[in-house]
N, CA, C, O and CB atoms as a CASP TS submission, in Angstrom:
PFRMAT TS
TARGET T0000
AUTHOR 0000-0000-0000
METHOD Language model
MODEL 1
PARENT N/A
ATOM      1  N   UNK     1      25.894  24.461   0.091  1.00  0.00           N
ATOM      2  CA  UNK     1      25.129  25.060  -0.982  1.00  0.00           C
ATOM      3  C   UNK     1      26.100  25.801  -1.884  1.00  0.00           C
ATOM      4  O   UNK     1      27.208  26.068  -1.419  1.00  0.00           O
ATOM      5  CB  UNK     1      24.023  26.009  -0.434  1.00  0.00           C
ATOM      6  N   UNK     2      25.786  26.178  -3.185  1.00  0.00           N
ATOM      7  CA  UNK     2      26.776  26.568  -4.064  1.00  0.00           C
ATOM      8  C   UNK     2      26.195  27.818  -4.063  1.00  0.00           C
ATOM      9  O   UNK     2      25.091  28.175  -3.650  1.00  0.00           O
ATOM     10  CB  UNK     2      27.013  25.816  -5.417  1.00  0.00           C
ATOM     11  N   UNK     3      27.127  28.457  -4.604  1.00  0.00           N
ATOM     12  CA  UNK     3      26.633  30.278  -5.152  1.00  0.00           C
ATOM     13  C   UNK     3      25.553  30.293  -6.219  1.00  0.00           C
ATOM     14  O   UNK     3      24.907  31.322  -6.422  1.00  0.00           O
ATOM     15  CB  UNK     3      28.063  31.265  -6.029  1.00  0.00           C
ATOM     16  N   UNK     4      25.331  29.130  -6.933  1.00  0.00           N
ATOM     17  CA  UNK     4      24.329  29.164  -8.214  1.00  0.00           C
ATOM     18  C   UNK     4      23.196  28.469  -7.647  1.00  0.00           C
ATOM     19  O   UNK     4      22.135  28.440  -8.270  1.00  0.00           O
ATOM     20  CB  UNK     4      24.879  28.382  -9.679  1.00  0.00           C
ATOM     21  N   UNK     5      23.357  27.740  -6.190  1.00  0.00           N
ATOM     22  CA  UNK     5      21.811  27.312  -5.533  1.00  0.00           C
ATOM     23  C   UNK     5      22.110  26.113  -5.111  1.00  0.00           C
ATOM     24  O   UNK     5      23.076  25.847  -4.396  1.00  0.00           O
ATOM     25  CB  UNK     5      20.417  27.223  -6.542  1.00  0.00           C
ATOM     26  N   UNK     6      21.253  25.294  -5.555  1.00  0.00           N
ATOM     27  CA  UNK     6      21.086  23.934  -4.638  1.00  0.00           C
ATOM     28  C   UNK     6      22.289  22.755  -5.588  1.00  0.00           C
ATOM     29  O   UNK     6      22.391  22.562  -6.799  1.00  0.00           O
ATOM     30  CB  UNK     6      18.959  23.249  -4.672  1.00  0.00           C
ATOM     31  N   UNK     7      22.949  22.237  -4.577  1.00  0.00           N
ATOM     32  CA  UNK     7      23.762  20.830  -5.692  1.00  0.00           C
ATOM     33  C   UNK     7      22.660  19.913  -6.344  1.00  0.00           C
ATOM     34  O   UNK     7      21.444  20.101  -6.309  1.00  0.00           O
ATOM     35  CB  UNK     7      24.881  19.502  -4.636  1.00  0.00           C
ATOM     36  N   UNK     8      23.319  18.917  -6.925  1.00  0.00           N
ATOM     37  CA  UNK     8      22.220  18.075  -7.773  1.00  0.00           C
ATOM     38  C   UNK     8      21.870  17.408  -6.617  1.00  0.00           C
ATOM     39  O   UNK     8      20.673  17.250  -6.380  1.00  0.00           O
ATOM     40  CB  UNK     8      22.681  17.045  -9.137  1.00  0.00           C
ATOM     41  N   UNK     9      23.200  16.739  -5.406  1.00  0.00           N
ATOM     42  CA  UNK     9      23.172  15.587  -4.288  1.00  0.00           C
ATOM     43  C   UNK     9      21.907  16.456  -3.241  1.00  0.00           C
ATOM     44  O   UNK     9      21.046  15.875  -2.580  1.00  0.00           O
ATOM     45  CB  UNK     9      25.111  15.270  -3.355  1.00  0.00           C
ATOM     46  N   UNK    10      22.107  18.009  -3.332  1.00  0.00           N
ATOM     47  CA  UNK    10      20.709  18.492  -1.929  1.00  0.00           C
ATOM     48  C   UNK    10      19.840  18.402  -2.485  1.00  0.00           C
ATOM     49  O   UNK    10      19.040  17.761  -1.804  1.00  0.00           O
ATOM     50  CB  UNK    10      20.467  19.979  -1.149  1.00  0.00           C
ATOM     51  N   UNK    11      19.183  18.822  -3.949  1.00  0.00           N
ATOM     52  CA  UNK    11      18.348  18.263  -4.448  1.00  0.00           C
ATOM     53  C   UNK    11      17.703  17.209  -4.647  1.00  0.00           C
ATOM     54  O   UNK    11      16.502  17.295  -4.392  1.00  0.00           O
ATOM     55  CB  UNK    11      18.463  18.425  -4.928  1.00  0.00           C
ATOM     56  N   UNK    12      18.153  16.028  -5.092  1.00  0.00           N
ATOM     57  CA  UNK    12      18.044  14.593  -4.499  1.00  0.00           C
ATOM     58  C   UNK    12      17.954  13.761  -3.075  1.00  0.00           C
ATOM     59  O   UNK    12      17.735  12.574  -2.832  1.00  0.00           O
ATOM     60  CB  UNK    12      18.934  14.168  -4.909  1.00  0.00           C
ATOM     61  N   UNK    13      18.236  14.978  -2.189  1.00  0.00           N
ATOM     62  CA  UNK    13      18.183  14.016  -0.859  1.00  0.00           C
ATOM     63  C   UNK    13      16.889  14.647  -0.261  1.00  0.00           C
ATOM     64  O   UNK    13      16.221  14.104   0.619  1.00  0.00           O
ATOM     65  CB  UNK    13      19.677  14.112   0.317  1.00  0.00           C
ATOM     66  N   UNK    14      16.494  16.337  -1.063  1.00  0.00           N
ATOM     67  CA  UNK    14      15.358  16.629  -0.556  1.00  0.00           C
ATOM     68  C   UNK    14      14.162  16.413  -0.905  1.00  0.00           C
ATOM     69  O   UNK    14      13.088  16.574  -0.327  1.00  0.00           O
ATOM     70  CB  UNK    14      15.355  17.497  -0.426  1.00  0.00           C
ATOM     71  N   UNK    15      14.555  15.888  -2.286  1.00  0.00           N
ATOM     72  CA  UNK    15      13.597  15.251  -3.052  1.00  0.00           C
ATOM     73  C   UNK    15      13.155  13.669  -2.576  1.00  0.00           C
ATOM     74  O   UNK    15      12.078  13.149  -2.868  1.00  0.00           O
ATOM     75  CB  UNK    15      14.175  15.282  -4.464  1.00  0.00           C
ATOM     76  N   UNK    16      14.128  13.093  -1.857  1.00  0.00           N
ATOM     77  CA  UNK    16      13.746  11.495  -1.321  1.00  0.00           C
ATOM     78  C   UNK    16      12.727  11.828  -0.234  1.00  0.00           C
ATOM     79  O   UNK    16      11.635  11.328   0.038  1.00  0.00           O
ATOM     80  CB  UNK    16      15.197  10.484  -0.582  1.00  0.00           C
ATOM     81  N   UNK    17      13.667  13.175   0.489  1.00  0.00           N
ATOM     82  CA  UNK    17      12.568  13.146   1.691  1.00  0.00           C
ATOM     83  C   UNK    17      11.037  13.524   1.599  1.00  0.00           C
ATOM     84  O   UNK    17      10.244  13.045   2.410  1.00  0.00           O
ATOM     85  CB  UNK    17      13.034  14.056   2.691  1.00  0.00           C
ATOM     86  N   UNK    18      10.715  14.210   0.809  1.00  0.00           N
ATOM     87  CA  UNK    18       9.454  14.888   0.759  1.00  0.00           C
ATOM     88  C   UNK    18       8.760  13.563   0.007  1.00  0.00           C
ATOM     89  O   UNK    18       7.710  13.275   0.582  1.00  0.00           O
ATOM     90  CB  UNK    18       9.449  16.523  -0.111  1.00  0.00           C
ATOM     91  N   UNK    19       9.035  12.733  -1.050  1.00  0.00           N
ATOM     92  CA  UNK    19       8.615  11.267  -1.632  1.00  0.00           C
ATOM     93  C   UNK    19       8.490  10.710  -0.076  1.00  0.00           C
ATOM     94  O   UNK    19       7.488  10.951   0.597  1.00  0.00           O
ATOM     95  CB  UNK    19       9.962  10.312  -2.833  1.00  0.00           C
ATOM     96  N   UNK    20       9.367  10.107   0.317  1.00  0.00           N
ATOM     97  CA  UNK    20       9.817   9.196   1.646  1.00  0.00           C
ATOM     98  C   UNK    20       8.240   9.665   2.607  1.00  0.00           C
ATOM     99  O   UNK    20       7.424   8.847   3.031  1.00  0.00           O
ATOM    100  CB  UNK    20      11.797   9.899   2.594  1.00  0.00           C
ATOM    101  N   UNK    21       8.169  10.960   2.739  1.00  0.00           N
ATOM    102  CA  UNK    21       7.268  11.175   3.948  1.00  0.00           C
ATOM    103  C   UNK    21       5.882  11.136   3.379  1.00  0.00           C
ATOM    104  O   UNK    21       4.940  11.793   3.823  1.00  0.00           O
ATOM    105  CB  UNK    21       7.549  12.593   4.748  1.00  0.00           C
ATOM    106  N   UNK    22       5.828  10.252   2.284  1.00  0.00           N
ATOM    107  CA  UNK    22       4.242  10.141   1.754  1.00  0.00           C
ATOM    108  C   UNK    22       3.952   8.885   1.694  1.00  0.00           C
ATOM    109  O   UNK    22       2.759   8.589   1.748  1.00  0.00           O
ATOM    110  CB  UNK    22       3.882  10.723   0.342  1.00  0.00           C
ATOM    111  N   UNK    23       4.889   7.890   1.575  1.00  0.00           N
ATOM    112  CA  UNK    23       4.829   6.727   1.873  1.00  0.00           C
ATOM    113  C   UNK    23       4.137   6.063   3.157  1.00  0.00           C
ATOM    114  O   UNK    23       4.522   6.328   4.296  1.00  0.00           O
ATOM    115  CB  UNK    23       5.924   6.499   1.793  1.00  0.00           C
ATOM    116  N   UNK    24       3.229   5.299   2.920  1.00  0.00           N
ATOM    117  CA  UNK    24       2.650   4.610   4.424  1.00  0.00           C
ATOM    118  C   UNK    24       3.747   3.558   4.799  1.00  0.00           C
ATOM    119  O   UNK    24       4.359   2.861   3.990  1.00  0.00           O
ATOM    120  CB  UNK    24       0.956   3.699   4.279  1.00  0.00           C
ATOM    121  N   UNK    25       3.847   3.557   5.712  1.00  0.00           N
ATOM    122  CA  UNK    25       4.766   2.417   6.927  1.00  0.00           C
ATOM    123  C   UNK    25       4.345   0.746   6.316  1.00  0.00           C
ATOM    124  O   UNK    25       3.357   0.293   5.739  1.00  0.00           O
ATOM    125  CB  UNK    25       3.926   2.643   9.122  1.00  0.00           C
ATOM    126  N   UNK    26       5.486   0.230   6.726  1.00  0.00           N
ATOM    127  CA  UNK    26       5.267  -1.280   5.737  1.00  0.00           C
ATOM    128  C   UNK    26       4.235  -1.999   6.541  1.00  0.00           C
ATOM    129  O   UNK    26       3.416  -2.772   6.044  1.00  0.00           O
ATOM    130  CB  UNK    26       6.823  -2.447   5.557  1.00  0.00           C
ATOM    131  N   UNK    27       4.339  -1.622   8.168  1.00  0.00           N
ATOM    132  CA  UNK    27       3.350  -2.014   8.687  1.00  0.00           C
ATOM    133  C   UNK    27       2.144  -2.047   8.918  1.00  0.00           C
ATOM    134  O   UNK    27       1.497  -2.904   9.520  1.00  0.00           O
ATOM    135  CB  UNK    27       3.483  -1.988   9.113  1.00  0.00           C
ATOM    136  N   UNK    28       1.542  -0.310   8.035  1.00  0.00           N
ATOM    137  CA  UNK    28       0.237  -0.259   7.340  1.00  0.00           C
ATOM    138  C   UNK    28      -0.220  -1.176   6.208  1.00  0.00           C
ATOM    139  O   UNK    28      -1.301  -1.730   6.008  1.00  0.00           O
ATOM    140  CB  UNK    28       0.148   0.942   6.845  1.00  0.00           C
ATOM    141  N   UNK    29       1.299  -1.168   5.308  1.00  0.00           N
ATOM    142  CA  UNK    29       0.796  -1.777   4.141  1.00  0.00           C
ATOM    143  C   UNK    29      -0.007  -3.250   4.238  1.00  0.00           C
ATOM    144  O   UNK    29      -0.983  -3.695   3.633  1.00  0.00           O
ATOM    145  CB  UNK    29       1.981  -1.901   3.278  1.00  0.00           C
ATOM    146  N   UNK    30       1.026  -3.898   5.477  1.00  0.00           N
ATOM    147  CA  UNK    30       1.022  -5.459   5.658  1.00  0.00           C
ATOM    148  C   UNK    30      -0.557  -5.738   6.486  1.00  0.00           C
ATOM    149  O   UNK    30      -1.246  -6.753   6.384  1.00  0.00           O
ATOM    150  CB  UNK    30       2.596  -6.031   6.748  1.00  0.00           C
ATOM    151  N   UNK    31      -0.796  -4.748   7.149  1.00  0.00           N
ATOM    152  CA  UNK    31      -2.081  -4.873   7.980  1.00  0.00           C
ATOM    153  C   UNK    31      -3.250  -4.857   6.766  1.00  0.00           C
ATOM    154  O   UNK    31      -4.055  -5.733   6.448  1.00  0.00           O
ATOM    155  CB  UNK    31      -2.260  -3.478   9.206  1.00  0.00           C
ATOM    156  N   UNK    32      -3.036  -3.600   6.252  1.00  0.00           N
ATOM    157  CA  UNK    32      -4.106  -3.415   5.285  1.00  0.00           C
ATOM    158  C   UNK    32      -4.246  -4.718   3.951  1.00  0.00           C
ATOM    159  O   UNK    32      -5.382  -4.871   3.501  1.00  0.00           O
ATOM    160  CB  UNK    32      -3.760  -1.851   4.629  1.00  0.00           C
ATOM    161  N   UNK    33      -3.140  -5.587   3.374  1.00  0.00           N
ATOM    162  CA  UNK    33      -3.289  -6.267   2.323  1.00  0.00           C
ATOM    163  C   UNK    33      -3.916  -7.585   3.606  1.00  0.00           C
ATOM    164  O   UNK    33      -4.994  -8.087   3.288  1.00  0.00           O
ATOM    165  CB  UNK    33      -1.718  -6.437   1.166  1.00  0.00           C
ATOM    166  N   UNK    34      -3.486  -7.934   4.520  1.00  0.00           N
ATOM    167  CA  UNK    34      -4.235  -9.005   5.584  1.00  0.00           C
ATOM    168  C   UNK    34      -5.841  -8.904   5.511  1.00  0.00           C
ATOM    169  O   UNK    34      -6.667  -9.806   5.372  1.00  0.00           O
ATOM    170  CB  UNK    34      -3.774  -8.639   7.274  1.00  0.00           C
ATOM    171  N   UNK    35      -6.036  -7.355   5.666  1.00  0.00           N
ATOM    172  CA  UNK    35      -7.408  -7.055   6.542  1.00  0.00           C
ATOM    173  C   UNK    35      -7.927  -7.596   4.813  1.00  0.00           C
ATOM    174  O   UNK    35      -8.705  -8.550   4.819  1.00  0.00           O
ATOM    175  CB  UNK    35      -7.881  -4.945   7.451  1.00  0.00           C
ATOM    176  N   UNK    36      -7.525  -7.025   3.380  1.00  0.00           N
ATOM    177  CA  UNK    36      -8.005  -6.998   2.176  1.00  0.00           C
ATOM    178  C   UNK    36      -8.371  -8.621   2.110  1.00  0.00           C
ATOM    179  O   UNK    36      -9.492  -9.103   1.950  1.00  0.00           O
ATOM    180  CB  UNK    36      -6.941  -6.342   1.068  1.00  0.00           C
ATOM    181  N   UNK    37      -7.198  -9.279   2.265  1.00  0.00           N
ATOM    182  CA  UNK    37      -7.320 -10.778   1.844  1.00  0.00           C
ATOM    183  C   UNK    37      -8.608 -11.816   2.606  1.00  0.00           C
ATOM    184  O   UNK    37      -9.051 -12.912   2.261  1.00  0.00           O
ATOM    185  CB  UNK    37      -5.771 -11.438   2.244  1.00  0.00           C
ATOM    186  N   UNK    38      -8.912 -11.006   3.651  1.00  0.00           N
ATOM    187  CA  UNK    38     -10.047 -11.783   5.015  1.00  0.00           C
ATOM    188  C   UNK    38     -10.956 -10.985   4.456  1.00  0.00           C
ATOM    189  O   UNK    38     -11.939 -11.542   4.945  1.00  0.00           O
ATOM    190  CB  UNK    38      -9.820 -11.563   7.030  1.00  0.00           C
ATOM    191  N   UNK    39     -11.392 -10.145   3.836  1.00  0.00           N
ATOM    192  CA  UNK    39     -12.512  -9.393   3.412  1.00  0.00           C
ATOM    193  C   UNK    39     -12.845 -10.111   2.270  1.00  0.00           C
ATOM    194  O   UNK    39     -13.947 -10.659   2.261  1.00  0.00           O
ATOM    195  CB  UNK    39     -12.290  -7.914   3.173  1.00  0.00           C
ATOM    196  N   UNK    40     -11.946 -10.246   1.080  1.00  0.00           N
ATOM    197  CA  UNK    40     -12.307 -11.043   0.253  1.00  0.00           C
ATOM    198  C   UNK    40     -12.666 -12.521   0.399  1.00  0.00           C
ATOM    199  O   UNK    40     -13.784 -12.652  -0.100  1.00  0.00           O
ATOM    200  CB  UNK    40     -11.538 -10.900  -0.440  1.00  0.00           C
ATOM    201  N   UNK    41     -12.215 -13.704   0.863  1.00  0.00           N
ATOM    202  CA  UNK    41     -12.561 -14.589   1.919  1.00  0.00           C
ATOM    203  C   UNK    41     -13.711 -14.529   1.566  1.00  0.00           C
ATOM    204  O   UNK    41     -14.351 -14.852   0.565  1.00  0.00           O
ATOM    205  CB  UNK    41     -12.281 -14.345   3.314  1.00  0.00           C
ATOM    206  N   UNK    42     -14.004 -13.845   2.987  1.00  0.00           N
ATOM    207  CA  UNK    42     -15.634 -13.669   3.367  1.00  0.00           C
ATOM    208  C   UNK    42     -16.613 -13.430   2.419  1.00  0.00           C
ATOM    209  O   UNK    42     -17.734 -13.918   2.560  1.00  0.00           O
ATOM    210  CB  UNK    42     -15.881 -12.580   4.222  1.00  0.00           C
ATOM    211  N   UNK    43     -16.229 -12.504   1.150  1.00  0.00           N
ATOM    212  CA  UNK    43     -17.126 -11.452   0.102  1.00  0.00           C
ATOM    213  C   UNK    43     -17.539 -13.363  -0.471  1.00  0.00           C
ATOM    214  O   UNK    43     -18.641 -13.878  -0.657  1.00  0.00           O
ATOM    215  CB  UNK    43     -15.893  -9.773  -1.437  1.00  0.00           C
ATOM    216  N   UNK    44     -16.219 -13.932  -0.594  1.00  0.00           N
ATOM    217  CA  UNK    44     -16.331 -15.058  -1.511  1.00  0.00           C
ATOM    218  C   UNK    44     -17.756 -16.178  -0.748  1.00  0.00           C
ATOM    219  O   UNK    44     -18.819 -16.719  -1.054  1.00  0.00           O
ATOM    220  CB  UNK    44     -14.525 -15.904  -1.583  1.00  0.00           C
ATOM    221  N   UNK    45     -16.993 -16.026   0.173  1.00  0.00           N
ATOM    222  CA  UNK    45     -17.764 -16.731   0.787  1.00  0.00           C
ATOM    223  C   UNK    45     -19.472 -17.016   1.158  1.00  0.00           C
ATOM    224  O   UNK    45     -20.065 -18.090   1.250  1.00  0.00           O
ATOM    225  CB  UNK    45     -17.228 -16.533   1.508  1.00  0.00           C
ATOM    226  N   UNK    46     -19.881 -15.884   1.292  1.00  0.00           N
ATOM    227  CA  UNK    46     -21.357 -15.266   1.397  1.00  0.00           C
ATOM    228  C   UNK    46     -21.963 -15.058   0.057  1.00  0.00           C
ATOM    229  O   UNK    46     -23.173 -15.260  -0.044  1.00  0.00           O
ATOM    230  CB  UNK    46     -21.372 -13.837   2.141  1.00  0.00           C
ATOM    231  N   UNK    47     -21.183 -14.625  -1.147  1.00  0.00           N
ATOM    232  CA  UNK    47     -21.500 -14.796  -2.548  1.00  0.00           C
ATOM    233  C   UNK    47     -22.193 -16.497  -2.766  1.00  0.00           C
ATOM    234  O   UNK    47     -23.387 -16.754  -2.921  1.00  0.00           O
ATOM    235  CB  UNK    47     -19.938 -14.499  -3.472  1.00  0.00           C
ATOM    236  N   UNK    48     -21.314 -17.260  -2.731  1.00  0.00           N
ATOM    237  CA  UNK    48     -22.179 -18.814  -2.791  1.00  0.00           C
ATOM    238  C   UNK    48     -22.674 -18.809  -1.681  1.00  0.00           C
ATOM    239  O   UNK    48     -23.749 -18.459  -2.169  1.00  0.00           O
ATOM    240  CB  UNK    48     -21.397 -20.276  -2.974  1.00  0.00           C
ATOM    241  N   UNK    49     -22.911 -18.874  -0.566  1.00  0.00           N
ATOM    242  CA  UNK    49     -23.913 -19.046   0.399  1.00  0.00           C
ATOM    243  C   UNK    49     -24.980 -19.098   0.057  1.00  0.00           C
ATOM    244  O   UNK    49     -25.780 -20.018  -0.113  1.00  0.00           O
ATOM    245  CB  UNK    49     -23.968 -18.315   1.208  1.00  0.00           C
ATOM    246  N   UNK    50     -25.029 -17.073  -0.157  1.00  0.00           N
ATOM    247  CA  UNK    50     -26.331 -16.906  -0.854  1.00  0.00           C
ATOM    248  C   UNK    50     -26.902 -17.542  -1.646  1.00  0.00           C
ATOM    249  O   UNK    50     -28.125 -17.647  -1.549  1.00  0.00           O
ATOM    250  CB  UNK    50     -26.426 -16.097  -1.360  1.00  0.00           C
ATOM    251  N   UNK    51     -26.259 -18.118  -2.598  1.00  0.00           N
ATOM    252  CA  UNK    51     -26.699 -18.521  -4.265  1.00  0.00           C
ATOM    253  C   UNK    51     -26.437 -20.497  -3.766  1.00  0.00           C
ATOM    254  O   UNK    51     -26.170 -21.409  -4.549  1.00  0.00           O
ATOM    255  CB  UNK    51     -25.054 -17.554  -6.050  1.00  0.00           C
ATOM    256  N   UNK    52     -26.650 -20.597  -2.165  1.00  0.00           N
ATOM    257  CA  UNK    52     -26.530 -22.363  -2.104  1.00  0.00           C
ATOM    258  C   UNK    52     -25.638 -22.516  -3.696  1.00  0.00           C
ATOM    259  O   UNK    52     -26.400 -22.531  -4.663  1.00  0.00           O
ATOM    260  CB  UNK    52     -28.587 -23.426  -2.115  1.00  0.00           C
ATOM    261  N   UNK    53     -24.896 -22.570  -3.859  1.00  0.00           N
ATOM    262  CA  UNK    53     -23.735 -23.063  -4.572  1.00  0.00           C
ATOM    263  C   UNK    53     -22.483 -23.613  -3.993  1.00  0.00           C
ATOM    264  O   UNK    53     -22.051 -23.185  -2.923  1.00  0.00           O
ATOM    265  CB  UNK    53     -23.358 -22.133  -5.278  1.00  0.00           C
ATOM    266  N   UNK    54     -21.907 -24.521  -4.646  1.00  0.00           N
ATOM    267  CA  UNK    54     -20.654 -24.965  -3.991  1.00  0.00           C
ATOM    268  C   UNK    54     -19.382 -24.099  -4.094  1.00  0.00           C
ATOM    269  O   UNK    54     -19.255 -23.854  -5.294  1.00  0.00           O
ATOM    270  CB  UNK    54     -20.326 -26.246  -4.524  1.00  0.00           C
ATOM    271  N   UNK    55     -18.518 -23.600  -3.496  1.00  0.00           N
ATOM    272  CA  UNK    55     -17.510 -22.925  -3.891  1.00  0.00           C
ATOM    273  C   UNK    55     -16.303 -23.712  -4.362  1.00  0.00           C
ATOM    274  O   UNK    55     -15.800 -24.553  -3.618  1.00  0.00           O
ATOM    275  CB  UNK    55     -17.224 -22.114  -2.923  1.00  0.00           C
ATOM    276  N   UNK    56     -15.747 -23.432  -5.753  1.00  0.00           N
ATOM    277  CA  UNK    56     -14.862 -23.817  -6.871  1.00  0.00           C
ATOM    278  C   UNK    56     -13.470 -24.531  -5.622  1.00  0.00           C
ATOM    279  O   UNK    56     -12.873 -23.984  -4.695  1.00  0.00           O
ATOM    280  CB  UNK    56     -14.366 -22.099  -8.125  1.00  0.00           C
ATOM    281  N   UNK    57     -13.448 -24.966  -5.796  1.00  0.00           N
ATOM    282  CA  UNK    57     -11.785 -25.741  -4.932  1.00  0.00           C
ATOM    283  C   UNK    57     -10.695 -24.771  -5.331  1.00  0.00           C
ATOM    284  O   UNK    57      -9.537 -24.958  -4.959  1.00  0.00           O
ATOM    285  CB  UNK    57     -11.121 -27.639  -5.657  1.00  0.00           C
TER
END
């Protein structure tokens, strides 16, 4: 630490961390865009059901 306070480099590394620890895990991300993509699927799916329509290719 300097006599005038924080360097620019402790500033920046404390600044990654406090960003860094708000971030969800890639392995949330990857679960959650899966679970999104099978939800939609389905939304699609039951949308023409209902409406006996054919669904678009």
């Amino acid at each position: 630490m300097t006599v005038s306070g924080l360097s620019m480099l402790e500033v920046q590394k404390l600044l990654l961390k406090v960003v860094s620890s708000f971030l969800p895990a890639a392995e949330h991300v990857l679960a959650w865009s899966m679970w999104r993509r099978r939800h939609q699927h389905r939304s699609r799916q039951c949308h023409y059901q209902k409406r006996r329509a054919k669904p678009p290719d």
